[in-house]
C-alpha atoms as an extended CHARMM CRD file, in Angstrom:
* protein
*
       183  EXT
         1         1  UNK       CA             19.2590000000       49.9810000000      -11.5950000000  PROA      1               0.0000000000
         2         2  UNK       CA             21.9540000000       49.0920000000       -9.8690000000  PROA      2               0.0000000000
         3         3  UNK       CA             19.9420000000       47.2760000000       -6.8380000000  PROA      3               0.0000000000
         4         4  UNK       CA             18.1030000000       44.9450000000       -9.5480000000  PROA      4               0.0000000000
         5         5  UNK       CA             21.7200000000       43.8760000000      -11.0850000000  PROA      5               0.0000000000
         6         6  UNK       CA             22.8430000000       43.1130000000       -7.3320000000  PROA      6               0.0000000000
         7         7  UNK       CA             19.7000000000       41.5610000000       -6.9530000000  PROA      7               0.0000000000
         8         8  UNK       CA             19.4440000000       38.9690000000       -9.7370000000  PROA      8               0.0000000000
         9         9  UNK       CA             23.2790000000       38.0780000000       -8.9320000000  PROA      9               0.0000000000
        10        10  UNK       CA             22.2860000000       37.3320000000       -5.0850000000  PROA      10              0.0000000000
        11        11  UNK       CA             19.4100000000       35.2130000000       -6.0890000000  PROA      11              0.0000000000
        12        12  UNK       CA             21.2980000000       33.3510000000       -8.6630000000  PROA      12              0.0000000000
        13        13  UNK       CA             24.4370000000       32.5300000000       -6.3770000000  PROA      13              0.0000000000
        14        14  UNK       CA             21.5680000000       31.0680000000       -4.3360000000  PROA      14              0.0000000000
        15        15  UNK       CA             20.2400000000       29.1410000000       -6.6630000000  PROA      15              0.0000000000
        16        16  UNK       CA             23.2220000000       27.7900000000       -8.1950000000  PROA      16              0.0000000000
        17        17  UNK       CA             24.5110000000       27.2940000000       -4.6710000000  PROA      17              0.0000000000
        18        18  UNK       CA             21.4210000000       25.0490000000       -4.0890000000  PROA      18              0.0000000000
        19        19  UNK       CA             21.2070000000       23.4780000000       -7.0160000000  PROA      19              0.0000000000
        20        20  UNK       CA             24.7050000000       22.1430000000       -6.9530000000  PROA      20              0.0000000000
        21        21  UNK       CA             24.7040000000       21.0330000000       -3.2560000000  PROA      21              0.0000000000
        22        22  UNK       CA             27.2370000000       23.3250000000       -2.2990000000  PROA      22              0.0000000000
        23        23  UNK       CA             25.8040000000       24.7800000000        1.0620000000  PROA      23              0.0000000000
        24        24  UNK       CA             26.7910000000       22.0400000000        3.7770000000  PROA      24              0.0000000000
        25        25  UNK       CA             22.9980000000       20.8180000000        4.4270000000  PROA      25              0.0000000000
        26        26  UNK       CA             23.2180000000       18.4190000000        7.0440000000  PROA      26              0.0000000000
        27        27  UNK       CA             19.8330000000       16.0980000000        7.7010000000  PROA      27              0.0000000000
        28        28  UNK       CA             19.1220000000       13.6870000000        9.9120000000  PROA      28              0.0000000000
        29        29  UNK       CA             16.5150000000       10.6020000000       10.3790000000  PROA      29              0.0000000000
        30        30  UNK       CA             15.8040000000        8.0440000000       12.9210000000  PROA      30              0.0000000000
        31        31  UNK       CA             13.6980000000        5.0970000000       13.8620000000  PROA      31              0.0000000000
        32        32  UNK       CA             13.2850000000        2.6320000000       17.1530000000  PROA      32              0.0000000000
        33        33  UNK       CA             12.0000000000       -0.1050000000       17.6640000000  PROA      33              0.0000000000
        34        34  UNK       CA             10.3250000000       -1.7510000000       20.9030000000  PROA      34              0.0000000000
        35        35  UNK       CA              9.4480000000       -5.1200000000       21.2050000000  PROA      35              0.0000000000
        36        36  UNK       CA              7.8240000000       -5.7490000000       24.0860000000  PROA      36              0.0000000000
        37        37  UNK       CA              8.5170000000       -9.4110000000       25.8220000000  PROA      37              0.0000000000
        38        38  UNK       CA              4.8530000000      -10.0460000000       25.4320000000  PROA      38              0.0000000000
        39        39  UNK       CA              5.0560000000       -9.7420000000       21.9110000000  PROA      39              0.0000000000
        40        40  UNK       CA              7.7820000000      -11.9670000000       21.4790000000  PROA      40              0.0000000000
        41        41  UNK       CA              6.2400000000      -14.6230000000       22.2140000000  PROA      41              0.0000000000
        42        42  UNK       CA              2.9420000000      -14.3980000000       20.1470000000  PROA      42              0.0000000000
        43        43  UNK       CA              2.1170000000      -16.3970000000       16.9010000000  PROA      43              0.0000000000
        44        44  UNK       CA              3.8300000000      -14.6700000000       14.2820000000  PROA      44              0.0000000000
        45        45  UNK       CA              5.0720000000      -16.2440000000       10.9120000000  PROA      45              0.0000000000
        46        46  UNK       CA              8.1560000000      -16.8610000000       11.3370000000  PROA      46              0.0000000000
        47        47  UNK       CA             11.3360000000      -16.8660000000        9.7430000000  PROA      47              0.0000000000
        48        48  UNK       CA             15.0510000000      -16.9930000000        9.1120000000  PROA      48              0.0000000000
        49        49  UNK       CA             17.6190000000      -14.9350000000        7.2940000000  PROA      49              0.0000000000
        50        50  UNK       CA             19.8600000000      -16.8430000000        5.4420000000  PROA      50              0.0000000000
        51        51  UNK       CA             22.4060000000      -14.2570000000        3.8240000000  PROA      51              0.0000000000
        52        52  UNK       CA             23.0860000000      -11.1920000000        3.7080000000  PROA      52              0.0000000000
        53        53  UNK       CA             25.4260000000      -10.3340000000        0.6870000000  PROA      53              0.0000000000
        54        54  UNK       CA             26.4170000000       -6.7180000000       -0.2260000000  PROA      54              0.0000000000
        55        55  UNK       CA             28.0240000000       -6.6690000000       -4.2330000000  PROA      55              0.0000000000
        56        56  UNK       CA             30.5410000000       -3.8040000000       -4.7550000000  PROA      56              0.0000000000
        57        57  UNK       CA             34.1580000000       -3.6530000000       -4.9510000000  PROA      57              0.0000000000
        58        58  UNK       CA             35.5520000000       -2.2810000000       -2.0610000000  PROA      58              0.0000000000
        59        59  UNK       CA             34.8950000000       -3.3110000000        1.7170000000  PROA      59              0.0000000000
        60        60  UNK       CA             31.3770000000       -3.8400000000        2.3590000000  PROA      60              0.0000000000
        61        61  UNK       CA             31.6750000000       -5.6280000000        5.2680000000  PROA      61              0.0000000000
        62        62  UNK       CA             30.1640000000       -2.6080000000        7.7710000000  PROA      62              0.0000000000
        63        63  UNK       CA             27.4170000000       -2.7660000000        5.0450000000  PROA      63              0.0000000000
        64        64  UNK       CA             26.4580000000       -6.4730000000        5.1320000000  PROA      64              0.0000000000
        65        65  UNK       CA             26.6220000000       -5.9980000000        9.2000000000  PROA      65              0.0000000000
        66        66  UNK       CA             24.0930000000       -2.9700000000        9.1110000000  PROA      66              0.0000000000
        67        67  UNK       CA             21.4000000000       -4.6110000000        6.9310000000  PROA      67              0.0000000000
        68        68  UNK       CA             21.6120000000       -8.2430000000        8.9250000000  PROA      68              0.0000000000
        69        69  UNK       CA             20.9670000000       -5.8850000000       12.2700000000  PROA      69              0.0000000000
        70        70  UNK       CA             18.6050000000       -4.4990000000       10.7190000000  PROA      70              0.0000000000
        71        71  UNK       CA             16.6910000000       -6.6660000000        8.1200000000  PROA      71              0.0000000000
        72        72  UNK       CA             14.7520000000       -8.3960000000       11.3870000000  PROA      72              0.0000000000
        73        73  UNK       CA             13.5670000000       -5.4930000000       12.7330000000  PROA      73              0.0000000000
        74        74  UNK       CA             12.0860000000       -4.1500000000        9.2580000000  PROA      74              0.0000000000
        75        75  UNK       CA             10.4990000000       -7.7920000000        9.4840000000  PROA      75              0.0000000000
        76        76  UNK       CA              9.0770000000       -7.1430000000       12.5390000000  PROA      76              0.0000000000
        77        77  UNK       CA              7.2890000000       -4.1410000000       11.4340000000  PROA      77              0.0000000000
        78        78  UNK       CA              5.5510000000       -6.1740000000        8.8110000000  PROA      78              0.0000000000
        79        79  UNK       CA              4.4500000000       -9.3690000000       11.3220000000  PROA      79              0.0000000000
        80        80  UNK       CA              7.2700000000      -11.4770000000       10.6190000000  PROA      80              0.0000000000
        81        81  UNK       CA              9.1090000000      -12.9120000000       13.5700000000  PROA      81              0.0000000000
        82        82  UNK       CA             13.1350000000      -13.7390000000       12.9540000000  PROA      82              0.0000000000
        83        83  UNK       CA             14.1030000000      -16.8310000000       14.5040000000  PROA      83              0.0000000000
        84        84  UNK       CA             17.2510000000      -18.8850000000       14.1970000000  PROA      84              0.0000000000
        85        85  UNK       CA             17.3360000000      -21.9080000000       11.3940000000  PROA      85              0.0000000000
        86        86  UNK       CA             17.4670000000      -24.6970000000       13.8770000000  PROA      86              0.0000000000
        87        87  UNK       CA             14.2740000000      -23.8760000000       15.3870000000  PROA      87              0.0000000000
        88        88  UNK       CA             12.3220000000      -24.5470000000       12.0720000000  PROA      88              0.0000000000
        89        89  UNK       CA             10.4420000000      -21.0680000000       10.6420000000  PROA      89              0.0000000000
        90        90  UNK       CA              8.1020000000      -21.6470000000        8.1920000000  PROA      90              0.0000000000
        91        91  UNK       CA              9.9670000000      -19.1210000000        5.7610000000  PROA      91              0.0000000000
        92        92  UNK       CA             13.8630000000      -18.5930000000        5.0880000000  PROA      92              0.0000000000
        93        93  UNK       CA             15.4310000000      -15.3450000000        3.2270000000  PROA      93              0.0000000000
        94        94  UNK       CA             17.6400000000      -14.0240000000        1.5660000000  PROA      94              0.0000000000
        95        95  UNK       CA             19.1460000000      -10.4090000000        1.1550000000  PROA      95              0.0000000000
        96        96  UNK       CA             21.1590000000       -8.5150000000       -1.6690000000  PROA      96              0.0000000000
        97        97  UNK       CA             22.1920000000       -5.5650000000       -2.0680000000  PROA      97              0.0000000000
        98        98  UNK       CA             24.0800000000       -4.2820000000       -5.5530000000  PROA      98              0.0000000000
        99        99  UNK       CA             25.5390000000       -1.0790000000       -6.1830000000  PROA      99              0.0000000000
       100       100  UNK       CA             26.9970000000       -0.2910000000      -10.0480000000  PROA      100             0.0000000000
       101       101  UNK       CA             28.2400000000        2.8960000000      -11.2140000000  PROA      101             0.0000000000
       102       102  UNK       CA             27.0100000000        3.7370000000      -14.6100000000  PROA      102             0.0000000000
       103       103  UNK       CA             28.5910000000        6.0280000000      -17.2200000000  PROA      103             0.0000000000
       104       104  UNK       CA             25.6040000000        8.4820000000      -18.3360000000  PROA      104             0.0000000000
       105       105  UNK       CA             27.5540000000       10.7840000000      -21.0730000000  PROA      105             0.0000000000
       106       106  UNK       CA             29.7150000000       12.3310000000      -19.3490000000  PROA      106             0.0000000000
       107       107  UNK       CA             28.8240000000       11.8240000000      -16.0710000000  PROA      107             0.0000000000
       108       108  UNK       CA             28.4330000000        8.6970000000      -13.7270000000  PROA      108             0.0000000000
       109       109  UNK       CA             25.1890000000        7.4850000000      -11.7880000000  PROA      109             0.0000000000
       110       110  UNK       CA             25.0040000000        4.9210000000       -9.4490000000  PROA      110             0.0000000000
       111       111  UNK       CA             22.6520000000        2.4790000000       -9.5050000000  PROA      111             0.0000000000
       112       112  UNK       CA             21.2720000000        0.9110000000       -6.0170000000  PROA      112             0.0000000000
       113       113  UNK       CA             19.4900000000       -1.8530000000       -5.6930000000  PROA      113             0.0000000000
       114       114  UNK       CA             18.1140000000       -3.7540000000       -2.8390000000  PROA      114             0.0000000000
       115       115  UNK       CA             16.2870000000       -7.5410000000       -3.2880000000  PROA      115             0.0000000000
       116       116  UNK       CA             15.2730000000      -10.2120000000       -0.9210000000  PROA      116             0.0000000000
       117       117  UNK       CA             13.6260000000      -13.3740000000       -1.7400000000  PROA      117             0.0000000000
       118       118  UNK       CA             11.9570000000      -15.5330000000        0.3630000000  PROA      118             0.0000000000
       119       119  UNK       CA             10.7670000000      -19.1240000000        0.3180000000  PROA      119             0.0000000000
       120       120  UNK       CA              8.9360000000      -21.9680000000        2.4330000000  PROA      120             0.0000000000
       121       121  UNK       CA             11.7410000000      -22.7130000000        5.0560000000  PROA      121             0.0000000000
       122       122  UNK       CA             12.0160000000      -26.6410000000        2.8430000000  PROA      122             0.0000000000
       123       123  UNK       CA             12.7090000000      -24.9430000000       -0.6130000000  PROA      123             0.0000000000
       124       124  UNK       CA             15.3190000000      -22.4580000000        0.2670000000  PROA      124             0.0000000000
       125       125  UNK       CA             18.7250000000      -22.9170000000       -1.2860000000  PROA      125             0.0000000000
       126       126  UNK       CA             20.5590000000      -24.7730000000        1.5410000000  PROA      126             0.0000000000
       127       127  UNK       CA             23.9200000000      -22.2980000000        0.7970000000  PROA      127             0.0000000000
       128       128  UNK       CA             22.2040000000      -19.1390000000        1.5400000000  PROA      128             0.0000000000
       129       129  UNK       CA             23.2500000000      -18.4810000000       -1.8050000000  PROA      129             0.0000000000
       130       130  UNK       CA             20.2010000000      -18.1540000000       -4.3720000000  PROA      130             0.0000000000
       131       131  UNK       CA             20.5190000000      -21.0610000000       -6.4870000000  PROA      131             0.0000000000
       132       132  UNK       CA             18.3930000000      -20.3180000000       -9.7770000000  PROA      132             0.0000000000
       133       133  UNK       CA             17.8260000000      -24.2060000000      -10.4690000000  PROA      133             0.0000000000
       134       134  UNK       CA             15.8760000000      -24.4690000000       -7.5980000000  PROA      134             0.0000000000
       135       135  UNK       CA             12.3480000000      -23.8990000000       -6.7090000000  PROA      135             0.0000000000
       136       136  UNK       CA             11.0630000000      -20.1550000000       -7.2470000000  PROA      136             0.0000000000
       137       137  UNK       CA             10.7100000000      -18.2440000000       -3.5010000000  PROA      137             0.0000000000
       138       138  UNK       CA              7.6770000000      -17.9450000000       -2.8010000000  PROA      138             0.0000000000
       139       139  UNK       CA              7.8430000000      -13.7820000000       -2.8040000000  PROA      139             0.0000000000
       140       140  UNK       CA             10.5280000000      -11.2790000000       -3.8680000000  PROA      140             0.0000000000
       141       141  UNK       CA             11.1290000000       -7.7660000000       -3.5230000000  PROA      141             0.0000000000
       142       142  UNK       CA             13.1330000000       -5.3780000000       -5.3060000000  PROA      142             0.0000000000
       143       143  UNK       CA             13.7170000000       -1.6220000000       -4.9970000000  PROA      143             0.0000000000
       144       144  UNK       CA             15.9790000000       -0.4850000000       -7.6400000000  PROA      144             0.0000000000
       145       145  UNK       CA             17.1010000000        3.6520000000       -7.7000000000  PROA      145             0.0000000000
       146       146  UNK       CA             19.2180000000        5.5570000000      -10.0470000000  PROA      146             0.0000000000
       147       147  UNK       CA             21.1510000000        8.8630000000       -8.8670000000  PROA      147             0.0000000000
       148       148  UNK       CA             23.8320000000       10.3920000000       -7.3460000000  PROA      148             0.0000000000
       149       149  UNK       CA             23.3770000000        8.8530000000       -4.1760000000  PROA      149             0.0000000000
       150       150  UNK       CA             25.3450000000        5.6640000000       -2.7810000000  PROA      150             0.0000000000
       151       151  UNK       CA             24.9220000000        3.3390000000       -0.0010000000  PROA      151             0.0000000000
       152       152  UNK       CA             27.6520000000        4.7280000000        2.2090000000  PROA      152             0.0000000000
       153       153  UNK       CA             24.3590000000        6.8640000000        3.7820000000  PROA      153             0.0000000000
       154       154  UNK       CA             22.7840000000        4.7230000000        6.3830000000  PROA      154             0.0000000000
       155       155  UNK       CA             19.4260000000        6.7830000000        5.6670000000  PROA      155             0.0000000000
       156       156  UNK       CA             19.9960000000        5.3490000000        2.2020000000  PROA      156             0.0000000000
       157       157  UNK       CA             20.1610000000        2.1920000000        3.1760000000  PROA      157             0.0000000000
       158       158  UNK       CA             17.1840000000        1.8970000000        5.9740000000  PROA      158             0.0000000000
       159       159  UNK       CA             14.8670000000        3.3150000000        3.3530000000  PROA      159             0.0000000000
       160       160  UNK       CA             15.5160000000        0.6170000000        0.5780000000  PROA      160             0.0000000000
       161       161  UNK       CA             15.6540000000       -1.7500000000        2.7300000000  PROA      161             0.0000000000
       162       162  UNK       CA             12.3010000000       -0.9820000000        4.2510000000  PROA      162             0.0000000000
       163       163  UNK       CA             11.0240000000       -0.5980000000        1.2430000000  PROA      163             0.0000000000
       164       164  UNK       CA             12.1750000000       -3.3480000000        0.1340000000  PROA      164             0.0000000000
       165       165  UNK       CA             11.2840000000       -5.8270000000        2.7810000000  PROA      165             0.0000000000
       166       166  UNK       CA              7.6530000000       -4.1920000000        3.1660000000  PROA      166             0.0000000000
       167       167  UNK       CA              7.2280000000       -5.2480000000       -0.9340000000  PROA      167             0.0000000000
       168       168  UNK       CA              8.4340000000       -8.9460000000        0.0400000000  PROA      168             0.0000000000
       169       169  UNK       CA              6.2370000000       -9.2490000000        2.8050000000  PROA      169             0.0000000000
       170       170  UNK       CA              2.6320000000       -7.6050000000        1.0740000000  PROA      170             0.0000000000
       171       171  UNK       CA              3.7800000000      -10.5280000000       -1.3160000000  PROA      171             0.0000000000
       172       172  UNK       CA              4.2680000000      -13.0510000000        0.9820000000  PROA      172             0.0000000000
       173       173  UNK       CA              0.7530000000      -12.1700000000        2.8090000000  PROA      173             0.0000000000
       174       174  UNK       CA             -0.7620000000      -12.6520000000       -0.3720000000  PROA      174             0.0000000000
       175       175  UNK       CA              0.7740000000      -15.6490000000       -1.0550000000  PROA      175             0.0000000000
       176       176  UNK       CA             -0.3680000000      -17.4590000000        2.6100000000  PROA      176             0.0000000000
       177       177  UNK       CA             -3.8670000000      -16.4240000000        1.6480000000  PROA      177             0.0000000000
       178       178  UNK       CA             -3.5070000000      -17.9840000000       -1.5170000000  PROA      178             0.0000000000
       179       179  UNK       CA             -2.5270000000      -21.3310000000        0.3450000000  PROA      179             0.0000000000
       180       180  UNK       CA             -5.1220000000      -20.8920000000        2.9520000000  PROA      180             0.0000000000
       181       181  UNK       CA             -7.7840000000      -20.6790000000        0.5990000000  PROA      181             0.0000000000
       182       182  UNK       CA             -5.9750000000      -23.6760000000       -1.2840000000  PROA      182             0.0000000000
       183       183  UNK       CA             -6.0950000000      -25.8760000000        1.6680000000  PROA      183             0.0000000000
């Protein structure tokens, strides 16, 4: 009798343990990209990044500097080509990124969300700033999440940003069929 008492406390200190986070897990994830010269130079749709604008108090600047390194190569992946504004893409967009905490009882949540909107190069808002008076983009994506998690965790940010950028651009594929088709 004594063995099952011992027992059911071992397996609940594990489970507790777990379920609070309180063993150091430690994980890991990576990507790469290779872009061969080649491929470069092919006909892709083309675009530019306006902004890149990170809302939170506190200093986000490491933050805005991750996703604009990285918001071209998540392009890439889904046939967009990033090129500067003075050599004319077709498209222009922009990315934002919003973190709020948000009092749930008694405990807080954070709430992460990741958007970019893009438009035909002409109609974009000329500040890099999304003006709302101005023409609608021509696609959008948003990835919003709820939890514990913040975007200090560069794993948290590569996903929604992939995410996020992959939603934008199925849109924006639909949307040059649309004007193909139109034409």
């Amino acid at each position: 009798m004594k063995y099952v008492y011992l027992k059911v406390i071992i397996i609940s200190l594990t489970v507790t343990m777990l379920s609070c986070r309180a063993l150091p897990v430690n994980s890991s994830d990576s990507q790469s990209w290779s872009i061969p010269a080649a491929d470069r130079k092919k006909n892709k749709t083309t675009l530019t990044i306006l902004s890149v604008q990170a809302d939170r108090t506190g200093g986000w600047d490491s933050l805005e500097k991750e996703t604009a390194v990285l918001a071209p190569l998540y392009f890439w992946d889904h046939g967009y080509r990033v090129i500067p504004a003075e050599e004319g893409p077709a498209y222009a967009a922009i990315v934002q990124i919003r973190e709020r905490e948000i009092s749930h009882g008694w405990r807080s949540k954070k709430s992460l969300a990741v958007e970019v909107r893009i438009w035909a190069f002409n109609d974009a808002p000329a500040s890099g700033a999304p003006v709302y008076d101005q023409k609608l983009p021509a696609a959008v994506g948003r990835v919003t999440v709820i939890g514990n998690k913040t975007f200090s965790s560069s794993d948290t940010i590569s996903r929604l940003l992939s995410k996020t950028i992959g939603k934008a651009a199925r849109k924006l594929a639909v949307h040059e069929r649309r004007k193909k088709k139109d034409a």
